[in-house]
N, C-alpha and C positions, 0 to 999 in steps of 0.2 A: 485583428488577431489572425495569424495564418500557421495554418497546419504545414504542418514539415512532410514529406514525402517519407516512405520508407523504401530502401533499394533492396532488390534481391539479386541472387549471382546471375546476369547476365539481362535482368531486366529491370526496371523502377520503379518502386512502390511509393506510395507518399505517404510521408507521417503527417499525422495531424494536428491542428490546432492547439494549444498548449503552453502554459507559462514556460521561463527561462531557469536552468540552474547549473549550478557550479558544483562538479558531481568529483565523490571520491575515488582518486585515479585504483588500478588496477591492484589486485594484491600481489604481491613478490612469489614469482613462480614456485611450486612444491611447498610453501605454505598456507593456512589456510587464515582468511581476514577473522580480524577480530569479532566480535560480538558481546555486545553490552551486558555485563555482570549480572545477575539479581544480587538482587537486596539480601545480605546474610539472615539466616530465619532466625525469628524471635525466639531467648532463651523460654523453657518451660515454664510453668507455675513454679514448678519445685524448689529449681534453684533460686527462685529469690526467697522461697520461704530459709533454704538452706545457710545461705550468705547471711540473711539477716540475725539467725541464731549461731550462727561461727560470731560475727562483728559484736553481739550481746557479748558473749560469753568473755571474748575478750576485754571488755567496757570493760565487764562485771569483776575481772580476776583483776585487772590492771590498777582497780580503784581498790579493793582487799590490800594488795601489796603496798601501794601509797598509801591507806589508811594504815597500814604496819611503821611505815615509816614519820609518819606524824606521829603515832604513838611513842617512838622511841626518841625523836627529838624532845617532846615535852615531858616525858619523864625526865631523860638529860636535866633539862632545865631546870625541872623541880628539886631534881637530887635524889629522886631516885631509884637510880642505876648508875653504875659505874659506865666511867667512861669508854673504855672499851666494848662494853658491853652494847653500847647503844650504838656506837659503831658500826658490830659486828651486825645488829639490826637492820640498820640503814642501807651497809651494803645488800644484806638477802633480799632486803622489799626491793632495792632499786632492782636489784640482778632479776629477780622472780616476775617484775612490769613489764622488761625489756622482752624476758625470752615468751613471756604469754602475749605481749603483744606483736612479736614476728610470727609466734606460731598461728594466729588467727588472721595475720596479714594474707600467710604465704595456704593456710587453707582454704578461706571463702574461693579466688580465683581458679583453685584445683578444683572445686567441688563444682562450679559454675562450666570448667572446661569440661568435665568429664561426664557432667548430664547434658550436655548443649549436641554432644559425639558421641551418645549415646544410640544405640539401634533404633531407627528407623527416624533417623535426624540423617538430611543431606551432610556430604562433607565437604567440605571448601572445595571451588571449581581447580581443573585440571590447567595448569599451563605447557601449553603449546609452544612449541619452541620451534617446529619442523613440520612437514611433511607424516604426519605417524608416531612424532617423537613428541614424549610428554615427559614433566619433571611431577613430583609428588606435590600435595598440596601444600601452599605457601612455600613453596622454592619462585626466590624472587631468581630470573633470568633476564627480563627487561621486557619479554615479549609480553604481549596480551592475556588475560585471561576471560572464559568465557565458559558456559555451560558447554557439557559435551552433547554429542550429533542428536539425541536424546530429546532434547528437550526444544529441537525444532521438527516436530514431526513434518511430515508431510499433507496437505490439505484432507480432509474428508473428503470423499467422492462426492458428486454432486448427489442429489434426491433425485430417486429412480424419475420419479416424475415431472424432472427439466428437462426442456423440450433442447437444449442445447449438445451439439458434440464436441468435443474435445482431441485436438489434433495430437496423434502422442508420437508424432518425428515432429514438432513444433523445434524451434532455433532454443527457445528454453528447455523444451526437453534433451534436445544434443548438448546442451548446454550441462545439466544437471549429470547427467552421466559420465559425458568426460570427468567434470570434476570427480565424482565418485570415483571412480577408476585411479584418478591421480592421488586418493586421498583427503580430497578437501570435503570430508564430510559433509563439515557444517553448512558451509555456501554449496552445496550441493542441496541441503535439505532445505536451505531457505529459498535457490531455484524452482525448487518441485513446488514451492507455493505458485508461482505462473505458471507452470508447465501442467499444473493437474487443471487448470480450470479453461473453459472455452474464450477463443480467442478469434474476434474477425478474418476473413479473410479479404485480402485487398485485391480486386481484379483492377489492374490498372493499364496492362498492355494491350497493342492491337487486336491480339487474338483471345479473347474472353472464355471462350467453349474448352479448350481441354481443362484449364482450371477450375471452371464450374459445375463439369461434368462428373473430373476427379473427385472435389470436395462434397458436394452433392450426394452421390456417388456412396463416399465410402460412409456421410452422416447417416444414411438411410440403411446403411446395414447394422449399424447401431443402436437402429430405433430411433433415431436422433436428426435435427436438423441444422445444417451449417446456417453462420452468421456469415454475410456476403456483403462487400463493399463496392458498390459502382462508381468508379472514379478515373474518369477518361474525359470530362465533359472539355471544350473547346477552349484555349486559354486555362485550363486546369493550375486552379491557386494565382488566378493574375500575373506569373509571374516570376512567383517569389518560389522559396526552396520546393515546393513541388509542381514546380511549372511543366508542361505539357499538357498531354491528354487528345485528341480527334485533330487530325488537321482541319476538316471541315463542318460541317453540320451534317452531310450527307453520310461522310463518316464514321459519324456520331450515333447518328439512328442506323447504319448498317450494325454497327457494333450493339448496340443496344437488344435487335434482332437476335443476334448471335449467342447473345446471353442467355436472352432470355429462353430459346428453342436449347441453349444446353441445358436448361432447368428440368426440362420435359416435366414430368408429374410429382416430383420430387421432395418438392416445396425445398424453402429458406426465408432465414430473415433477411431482408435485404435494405441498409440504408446506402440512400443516392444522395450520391456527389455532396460530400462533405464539404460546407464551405461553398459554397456556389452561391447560395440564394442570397446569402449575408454579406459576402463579398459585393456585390451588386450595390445593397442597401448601402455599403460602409462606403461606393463611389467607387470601382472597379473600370477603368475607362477601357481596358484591351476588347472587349465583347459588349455588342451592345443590350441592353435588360431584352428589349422584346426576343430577341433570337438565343439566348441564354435560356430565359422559361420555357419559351415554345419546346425547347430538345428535353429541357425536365419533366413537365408533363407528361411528353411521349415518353420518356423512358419507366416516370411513372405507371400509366398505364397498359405497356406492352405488361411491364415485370408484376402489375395484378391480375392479367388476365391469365396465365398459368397457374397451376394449381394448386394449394397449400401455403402460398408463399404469403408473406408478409412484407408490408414496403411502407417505408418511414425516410419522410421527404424531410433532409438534414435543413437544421433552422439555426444553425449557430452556438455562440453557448451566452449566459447572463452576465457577462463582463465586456462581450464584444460592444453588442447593440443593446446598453440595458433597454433602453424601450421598447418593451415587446410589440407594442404597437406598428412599430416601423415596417416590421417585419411581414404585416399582415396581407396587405394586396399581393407582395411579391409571390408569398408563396401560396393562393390564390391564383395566381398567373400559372403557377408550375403544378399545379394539378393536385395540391395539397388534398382536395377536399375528395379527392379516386383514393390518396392511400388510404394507409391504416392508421397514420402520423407523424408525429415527427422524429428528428433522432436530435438530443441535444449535447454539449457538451464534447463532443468529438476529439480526441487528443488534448482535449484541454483538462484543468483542475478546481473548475470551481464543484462546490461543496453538492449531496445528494439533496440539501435541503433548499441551495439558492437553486439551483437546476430545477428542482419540484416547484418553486413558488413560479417561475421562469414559464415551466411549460403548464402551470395552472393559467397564468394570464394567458398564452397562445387561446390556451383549449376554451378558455370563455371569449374572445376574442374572435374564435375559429367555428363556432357553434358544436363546443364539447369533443374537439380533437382529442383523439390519445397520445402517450410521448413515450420515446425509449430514452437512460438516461448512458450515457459512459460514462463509466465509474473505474474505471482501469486504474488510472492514476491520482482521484483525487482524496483521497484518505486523510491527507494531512493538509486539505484544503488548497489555494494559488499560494502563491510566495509573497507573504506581506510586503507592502509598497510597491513591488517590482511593476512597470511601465511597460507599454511596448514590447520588444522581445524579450526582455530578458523577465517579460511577465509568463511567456509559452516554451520557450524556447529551453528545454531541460537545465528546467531548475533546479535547484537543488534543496535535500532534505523533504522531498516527497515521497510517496509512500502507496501499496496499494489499496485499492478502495473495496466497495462492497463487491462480493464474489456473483455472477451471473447467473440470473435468478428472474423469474416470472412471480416470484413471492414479495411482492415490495409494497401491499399495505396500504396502496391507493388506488383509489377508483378510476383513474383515468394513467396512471404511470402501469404499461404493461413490462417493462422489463429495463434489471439494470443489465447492462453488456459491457464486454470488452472489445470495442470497436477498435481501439486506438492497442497493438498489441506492447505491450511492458515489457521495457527492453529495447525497445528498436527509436533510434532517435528521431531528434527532432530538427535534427539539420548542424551544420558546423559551427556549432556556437557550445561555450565551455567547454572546449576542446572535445566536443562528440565528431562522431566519423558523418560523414553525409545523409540527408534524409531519407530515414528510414531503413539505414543500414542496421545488423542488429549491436548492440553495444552491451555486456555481459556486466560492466561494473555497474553501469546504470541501471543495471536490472538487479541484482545485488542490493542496491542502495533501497531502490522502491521493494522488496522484498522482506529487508531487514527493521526496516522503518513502519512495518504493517500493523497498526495496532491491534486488530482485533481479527481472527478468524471466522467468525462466527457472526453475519451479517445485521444481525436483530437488530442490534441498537443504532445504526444506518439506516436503515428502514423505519425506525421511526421516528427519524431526522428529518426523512423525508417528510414523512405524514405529516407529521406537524408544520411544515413549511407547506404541505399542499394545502391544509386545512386554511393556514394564515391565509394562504392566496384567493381560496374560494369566497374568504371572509371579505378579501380586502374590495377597492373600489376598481373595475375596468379600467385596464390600461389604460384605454383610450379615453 
């Protein structure tokens, strides 16, 4: 499974590990993309009590006037009544059927329309046709309709008491504001769903210190501490779309130095080298394992001896190398047992609950390791069937996942993060721009597709996937 690089202007970022998807191209400038209708609200109690006594009343008058008109056929027949006279009958019952049964036709539906539109009943969503311009409800125009900017609020601020910050010039928040400005409300409002929550930060170039200084830096006047990504290690990704990282090993650990002296007292969360350890395990032949681990370890341990900080030595995610087993010596070798744990799921999409069973077997395995989970993008789970890349590789119809949080309900799961940031690809596939450049419709998609705000019931998706795992037999 390989994580995709992400680029930034003038340097390279790598995006991460991640199924494949086939994403919906951009909206048509000065308009704003569609968004999926609700469901029209159910009419009142009332009006069915209403309709049902309109529909009687007419039964009831309709069958009066045809019993009028039997009467005066069979007197006819008897003799008597004169013929005209029965006639004259026949017509009034028919005539009196007809117009009591249009008038109870053409009432029930008035009476049903006018309690359904009644104050403090929603009224049919607004159609957008432009830029600012709207037509009344039910004017058919061809365009889309969609709740107005309203009813995609913007995230609730985190809880005073997440330890995480929130970058607010992020590529989503540049992102959400042009829109605004242009008009596009609504995909501006469903931006703001990434842009308000905490998002990794990737240090990937030679020089590590001013970005870690900066971010560092500005989390700690906030109260807060930044998510921090170490991803330079030597052969960086085997390879493939986020190839590079140290020319040498010597490098490797000057930069690692570097890092870590920009931390000073600062603290952060910090997951290393995503994809490293598991690359190795899945048969990585550019770097050999012994001089692979050795530089993780070290970077392990230089980034725990500074102060505050947290280090979670990245272990892949539960679709790469389902056996967690495999995993164990390697990261063992790399200094597993100095962090604080692991980081799983990395730019990838499998679900809060296989991630949790995933890093329950590590942690019994590992003698009761802790795990971080990225949950960035996996909301609506990997992309059923999808193989190889087109299983990581921005897929499509995925979605955001649990918002970042130290509240996740398990004993040994310290935190879900957003490692992998949403929005920025996964390398050139479904016509996305290069790894880790940022990509606004794809972030739109995974935005709008969000099922739920409000984390709980992910959380205890997880648990119950951690509980199964505690339950189940040793990996090994």
């Amino acid at each position: 499974m390989r994580a995709a690089p992400r680029t930034l202007p003038g340097r390279k970022v790598p995006a991460r590990s991640s199924p494949v998807a086939v994403v919906s191209r951009a909206p048509v400038a000065g308009t704003e993309s569609p968004v999926p209708r609700s469901a029209p609200p159910p009419r009142p109690r009332g009006t069915h009590r209403l309709i049902a006594v309109a529909v009687a009343v007419g039964a009831t008058a309709t069958a009066v006037a045809l019993g009028v008109v039997a009467t005066a056929v069979a007197a006819l027949a008897a003799g008597t009544v004169r013929r005209g006279a029965a006639a004259a009958l026949v017509r009034r019952g028919a005539t009196a059927a007809l117009l009591i049964g249009l008038c109870c036709t053409a009432v029930a539906p008035a009476t049903a329309t006018a309690t359904v539109t009644g104050a403090g009943v929603p009224p049919a969503p607004t159609t957008v046709t432009g830029a600012g311009a709207a037509t009344g409800a039910g004017a058919a125009t061809g365009a889309s309709s969609y709740p107005p900017p309203s009813a995609y609020p913007p995230p609730s601020a985190p809880p005073a008491d997440e330890p995480f910050w929130t970058d607010p010039d992020s590529a989503a928040a540049r992102q959400a504001a042009e829109w605004r400005a242009a008009g596009r409300t609504v995909d501006a409002a469903l931006m703001e769903r990434i842009a308000g929550r905490p998002q990794a930060e990737w240090i990937y170039g030679p020089d590590p210190a001013p970005t870690v200084r900066a971010r560092t830096t500005a989390a700690a006047r906030a109260g807060r501490l930044a998510v921090l990504v170490a991803y330079y290690v030597p052969s960086r990704d085997c390879g493939q779309y986020s190839h590079g990282g140290a020319p040498s090993a010597a490098d490797y650990r000057a930069w690692v130095d570097a890092f870590a002296a920009a931390l000073d007292d600062r603290g952060a969360y910090i997951v290393v080298e995503p994809d490293a350890v598991a690359q190795m395990v899945a048969g990585c032949t550019e770097v050999t394992a012994a001089e692979r681990y050795a530089l993780l370890a070290y970077a392990v341990d230089r980034f725990k001896s500074r102060a505050h900080t947290r280090v979670y030595l990245d272990a892949g995610n539960s679709a790469w190398i389902p056996e967690a087993w495999r995993l164990v010596d390697a990261l063992k070798a790399s200094g597993v047992r100095r962090a604080d744990g692991v980081s799983l799921n990395v730019s990838n999409f499998q679900t809060d609950q296989a991630s949790s069973r995933y890093g329950e077997w590590l942690s019994k395995d590992l003698g009761g390791i802790h795990y971080v989970i990225d949950s960035s993008r996996n909301g609506n789970g990997p992309l059923p069937a999808a193989t190889g890349t087109d299983a990581w590789c921005n897929p499509p119809g995925r979605a955001l996942g649990t918002p970042p949080t130290t509240r996740t309900g398990g004993d040994r799961l310290d935190a879900y993060l957003w490692i992998k940031r949403p929005g920025e690809s996964d390398g050139t596939c479904r016509g996305g721009p290069a790894a880790g450049q940022w990509w606004p419709e794809y972030a739109l998609e995974l935005a709008r597709n969000i099922r739920d705000e409000v984390p709980d019931g992910a959380r205890d998706g997880a648990r119950d996937g951690a509980r199964g795992a505690r339950n189940a037999p040793s990996s090994l």
